[in-house]
N, C-alpha and C positions, 0 to 999 in steps of 0.2 A: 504494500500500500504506500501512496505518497507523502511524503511527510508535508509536505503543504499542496492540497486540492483546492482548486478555485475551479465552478463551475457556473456558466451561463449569471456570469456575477453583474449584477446592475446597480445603476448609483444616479439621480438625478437631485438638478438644486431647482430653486424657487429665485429666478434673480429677478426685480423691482425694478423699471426704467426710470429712469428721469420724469417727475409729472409733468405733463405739455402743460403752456396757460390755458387758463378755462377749466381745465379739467379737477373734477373730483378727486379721481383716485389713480394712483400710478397702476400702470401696465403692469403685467406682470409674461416673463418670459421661462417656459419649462430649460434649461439647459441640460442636457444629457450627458453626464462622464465617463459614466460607462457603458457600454451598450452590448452585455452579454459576453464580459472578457472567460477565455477558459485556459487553465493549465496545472502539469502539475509537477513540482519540484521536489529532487528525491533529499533524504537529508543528507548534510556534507557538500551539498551544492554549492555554488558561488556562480549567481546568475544577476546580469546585467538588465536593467528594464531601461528604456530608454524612447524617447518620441520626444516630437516639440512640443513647450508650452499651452500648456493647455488639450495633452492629451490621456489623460488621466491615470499619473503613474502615479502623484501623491494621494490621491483618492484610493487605491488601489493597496496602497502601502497604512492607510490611516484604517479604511477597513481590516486589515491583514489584522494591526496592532489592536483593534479593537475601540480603535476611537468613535467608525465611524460603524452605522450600520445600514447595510446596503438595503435597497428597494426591491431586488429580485438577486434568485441565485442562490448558489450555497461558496460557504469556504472554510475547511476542516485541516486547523496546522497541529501538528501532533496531535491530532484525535480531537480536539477540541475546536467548538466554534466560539470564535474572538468576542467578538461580541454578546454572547449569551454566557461565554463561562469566562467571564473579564477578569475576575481575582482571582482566581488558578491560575489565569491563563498567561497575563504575564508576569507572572514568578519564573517562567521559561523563556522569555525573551528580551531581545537589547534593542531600543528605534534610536536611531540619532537622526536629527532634521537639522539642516548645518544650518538654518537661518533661525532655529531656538533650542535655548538653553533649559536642558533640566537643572543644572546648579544652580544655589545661590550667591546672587551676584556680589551681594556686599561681604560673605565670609567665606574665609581661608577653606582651600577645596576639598583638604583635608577633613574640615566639618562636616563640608557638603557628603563626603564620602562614608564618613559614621552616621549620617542619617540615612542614606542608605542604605547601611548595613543593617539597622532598625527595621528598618521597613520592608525588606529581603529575609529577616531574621537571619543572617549570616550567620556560623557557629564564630566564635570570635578565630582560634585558630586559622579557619579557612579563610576568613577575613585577611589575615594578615600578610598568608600565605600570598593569597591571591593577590592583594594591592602591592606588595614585592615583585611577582612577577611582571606586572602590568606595569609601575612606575619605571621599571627598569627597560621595557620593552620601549614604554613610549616617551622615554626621557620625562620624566614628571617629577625626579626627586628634587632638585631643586625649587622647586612653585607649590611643591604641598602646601607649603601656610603661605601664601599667596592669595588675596582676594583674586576672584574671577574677573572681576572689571579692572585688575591691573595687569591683566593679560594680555597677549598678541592675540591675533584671530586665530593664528595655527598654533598656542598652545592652548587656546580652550579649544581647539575643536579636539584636541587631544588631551583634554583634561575631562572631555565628555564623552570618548569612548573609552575611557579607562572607567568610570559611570556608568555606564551600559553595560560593563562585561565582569564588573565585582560580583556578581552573583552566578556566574558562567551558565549564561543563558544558551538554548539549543540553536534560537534563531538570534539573527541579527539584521534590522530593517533599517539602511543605509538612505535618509533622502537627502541627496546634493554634498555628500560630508566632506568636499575638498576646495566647496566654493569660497572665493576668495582666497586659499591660502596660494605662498608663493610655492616654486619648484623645488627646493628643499624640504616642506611642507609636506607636500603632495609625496614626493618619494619615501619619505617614511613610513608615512600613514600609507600606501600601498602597501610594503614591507612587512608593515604589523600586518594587516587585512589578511595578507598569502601567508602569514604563521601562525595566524591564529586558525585560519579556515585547515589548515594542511595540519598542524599540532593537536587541536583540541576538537576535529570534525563539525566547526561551526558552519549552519548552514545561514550561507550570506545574501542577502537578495538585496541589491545595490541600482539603485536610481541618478543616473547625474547625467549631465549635456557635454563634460568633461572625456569625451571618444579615449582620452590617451589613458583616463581610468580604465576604461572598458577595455581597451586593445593590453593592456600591464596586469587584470584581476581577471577576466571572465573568459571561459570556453564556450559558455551559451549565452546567448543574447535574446532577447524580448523586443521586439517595435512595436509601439501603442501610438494609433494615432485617431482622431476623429470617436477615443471611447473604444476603439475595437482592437484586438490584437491583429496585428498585420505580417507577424515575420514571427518563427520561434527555430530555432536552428544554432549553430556555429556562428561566429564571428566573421570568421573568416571567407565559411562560403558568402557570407551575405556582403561584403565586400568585392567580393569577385566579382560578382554581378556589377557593379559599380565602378569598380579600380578599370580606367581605359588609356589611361594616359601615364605615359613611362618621361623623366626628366632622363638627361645626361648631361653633367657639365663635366667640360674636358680641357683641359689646357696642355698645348705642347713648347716643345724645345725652339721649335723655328716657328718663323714670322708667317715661313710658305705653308705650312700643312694647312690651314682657315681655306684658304683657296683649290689648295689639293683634295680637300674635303669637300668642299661646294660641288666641285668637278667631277667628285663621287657618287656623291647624290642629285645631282641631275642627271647623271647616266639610267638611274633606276628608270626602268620603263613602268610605266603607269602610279608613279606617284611624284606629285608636286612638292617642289623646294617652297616653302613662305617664308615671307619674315613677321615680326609680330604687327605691324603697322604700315599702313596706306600712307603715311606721311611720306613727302618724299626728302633725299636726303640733303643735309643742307652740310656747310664744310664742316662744321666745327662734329658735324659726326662722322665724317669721315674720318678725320682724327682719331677718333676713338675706336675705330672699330678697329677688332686686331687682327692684325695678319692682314692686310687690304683686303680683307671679304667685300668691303662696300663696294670699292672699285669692279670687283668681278661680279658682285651681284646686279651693277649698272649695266654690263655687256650686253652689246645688241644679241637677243637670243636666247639669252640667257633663261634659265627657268623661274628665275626670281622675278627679271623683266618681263615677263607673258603672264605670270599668274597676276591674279584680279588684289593680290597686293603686293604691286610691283613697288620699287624702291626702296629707301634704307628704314633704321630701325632709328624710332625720336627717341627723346632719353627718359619717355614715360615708359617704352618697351626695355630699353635698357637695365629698367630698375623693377622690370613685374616679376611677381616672384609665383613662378610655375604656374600660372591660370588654367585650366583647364582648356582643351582643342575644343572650340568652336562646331558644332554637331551641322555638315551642311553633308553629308555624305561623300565628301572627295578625299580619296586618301593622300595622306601630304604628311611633310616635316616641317615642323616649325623650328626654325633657326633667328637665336638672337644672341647676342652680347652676352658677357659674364665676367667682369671687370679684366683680367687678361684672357680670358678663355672664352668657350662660347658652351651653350643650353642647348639642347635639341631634345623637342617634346615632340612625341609620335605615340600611336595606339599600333599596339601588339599585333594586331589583327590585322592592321596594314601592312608592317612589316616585323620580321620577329626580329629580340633582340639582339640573337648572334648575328645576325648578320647587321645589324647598327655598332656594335663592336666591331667586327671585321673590318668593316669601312673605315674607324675611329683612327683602326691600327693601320691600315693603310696610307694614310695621309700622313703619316708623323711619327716620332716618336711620342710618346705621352709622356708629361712630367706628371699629371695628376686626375685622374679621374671618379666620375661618384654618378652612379646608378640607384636612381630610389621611384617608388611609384607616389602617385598621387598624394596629397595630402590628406588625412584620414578625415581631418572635418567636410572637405571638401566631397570627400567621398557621400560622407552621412546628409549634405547637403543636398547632393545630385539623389541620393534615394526619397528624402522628404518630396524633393520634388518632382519627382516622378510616379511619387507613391502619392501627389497632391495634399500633402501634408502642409 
């Protein structure tokens, strides 16, 4: 059996318009958040929920926890339904909502933590036990007696999952817990998240718009969009569908391989050379461009010159950083600048990558190259949108 069951789970609010003048009484608007989500997570899991604003993953997580209780549907986590058996229920589990605090703001967290232990009835032992291992994990020893309002944002949000997990709850309901903090932050608090779900079989159900969370913690992933589940699978496949666009920034030893490269890839039959921009070139970019690519990109003939964006790159293409190829159906290279080197963004399915290396090595020696695919937001952005999210 699953250890968390959501079925045909529904959730609507009552939102009040604006009263127009004249009128008596405000509008009233049914909004729908949930609309019949269903699935089911084994324990020990560590799964991703994830959609845009307003697709109802904190509804979903406040139901879980028992805050909220739903309109249609069932949801049964360790045997019990959240909201009907509320004080059993979370004695077994940890929420953290990174935009509110369960501690008290004005005393030492330390305090905050023996109230806790009250209210968990922790045996004292295991108390101590347990807050040794947790303070050490998430660096907390020194901010124990520390008010919580004289904190950073990323030591309380790590002064508030050590909070949630003094009583070593089975589950743990993550919403948004890395928002705002910096990249040191963030990497920690991952670090604890994969030791704790991998050590102690916590099962993790994680909500946030933060992709590099999801791409660093989760094997499965969850899409929620318009109330309804949309996607339940791997990461990775679900990106694949998505990921179409490959970078390569390259730089060589001689001035001549930029040209010897051009000359390469306008040999390919059935695929066009571009640059990033219809502007045409003006001197002061010639200059810059390395290797005189501009100059052979101007040749009567050229493939640069016949495509429908002939001429050089302005120093707005200079400075984009991997944009996604433009979906018009004609397979091409996009070739720009990259302060001594150059970028060339193409899709796999146009041409494959060995042979975009083979051509690389052709032209030159290489002093330095880097092969990476699309940006991952980027990626989550082209599925919203295609999924009309």
């Amino acid at each position: 059996m699953s250890f968390i069951h959501v079925q045909n789970l529904q959730k609507h609010f009552v939102v009040r318009k604006k009263r127009e003048k004249g009128a008596l009484f405000r509008e009233k608007e049914i909004k729908e958040a949930l609309k019949g989500v269903s699935f089911d997570i084994g324990q020990g899991e560590l799964v991703g929920y994830i959609g845009p604003n307003g697709a109802g993953k904190s509804t979903t997580v406040k139901i879980l926890s028992g805050i909220l209780t739903p309109d249609g549907g069932e949801a049964l986590v360790d045997g019990q339904i959240p909201w009907k058996n509320r004080k059993s229920y979370v004695r077994g589990i940890g929420v953290v909502f990174g935009q509110r605090m369960q501690l008290w703001w004005d005393v030492p967290i330390l305090d905050s933590y023996g109230l806790l232990r009250d209210i968990y009835r922790i045996p004292e032992n295991d108390y101590k036990k347990r807050l040794g291992e947790l303070t050490e994990a998430l660096d907390l020893g020194g901010l124990l007696r520390t008010p919580l309002r004289q904190l950073s944002l990323g030591q309380r949000m790590r002064a508030e999952l050590c909070g949630s997990l003094l009583h070593r709850p089975k589950i743990l309901f993550l919403d948004e817990p890395t928002i705002g903090l910096d990249a040191v932050s963030k990497l920690a608090l991952r670090d604890f998240l994969r030791r704790e779900n991998r050590e102690h079989k916590t099962t993790i159900m994680l909500t946030t718009h933060d992709m590099e969370d999801i791409a660093a913690l989760c094997n499965r992933v969850m899409v929620l969009g318009h109330g309804s589940k949309l996607y339940d699978g791997s990461l990775s496949d679900l990106l694949r569908r998505f990921d179409k666009t490959r970078s390569v920034e390259v730089s060589y030893d001689s001035a001549n391989a930029a040209s010897r490269l051009l000359g390469l890839l306008q040999s390919l039959e059935g695929l066009q050379v571009r640059t990033a921009s219809e502007a045409p070139l003006s001197q002061n970019t010639e200059r810059q461009m390395p290797g005189h690519l501009s100059s052979a990109s101007r040749a009567p003939g050229s493939a640069l010159s016949e495509s429908r964006t002939s001429g050089g790159l302005s120093s707005e293409a200079r400075t984009s950083d991997r944009s996604p190829l433009p979906e018009d159906g004609i397979p091409y290279i996009l070739l720009e600048p990259n302060g001594d080197g150059l970028r060339l963004s193409y899709r796999p399915e146009d041409i494959p990558t060995a042979e975009i290396l083979s051509l690389l090595q052709k032209a030159g020696t290489i002093r330095e190259m880097t092969v990476q695919p699309q940006n991952i937001d980027h990626l989550i952005a082209a599925m919203y949108q295609e999924l009309e999210l």
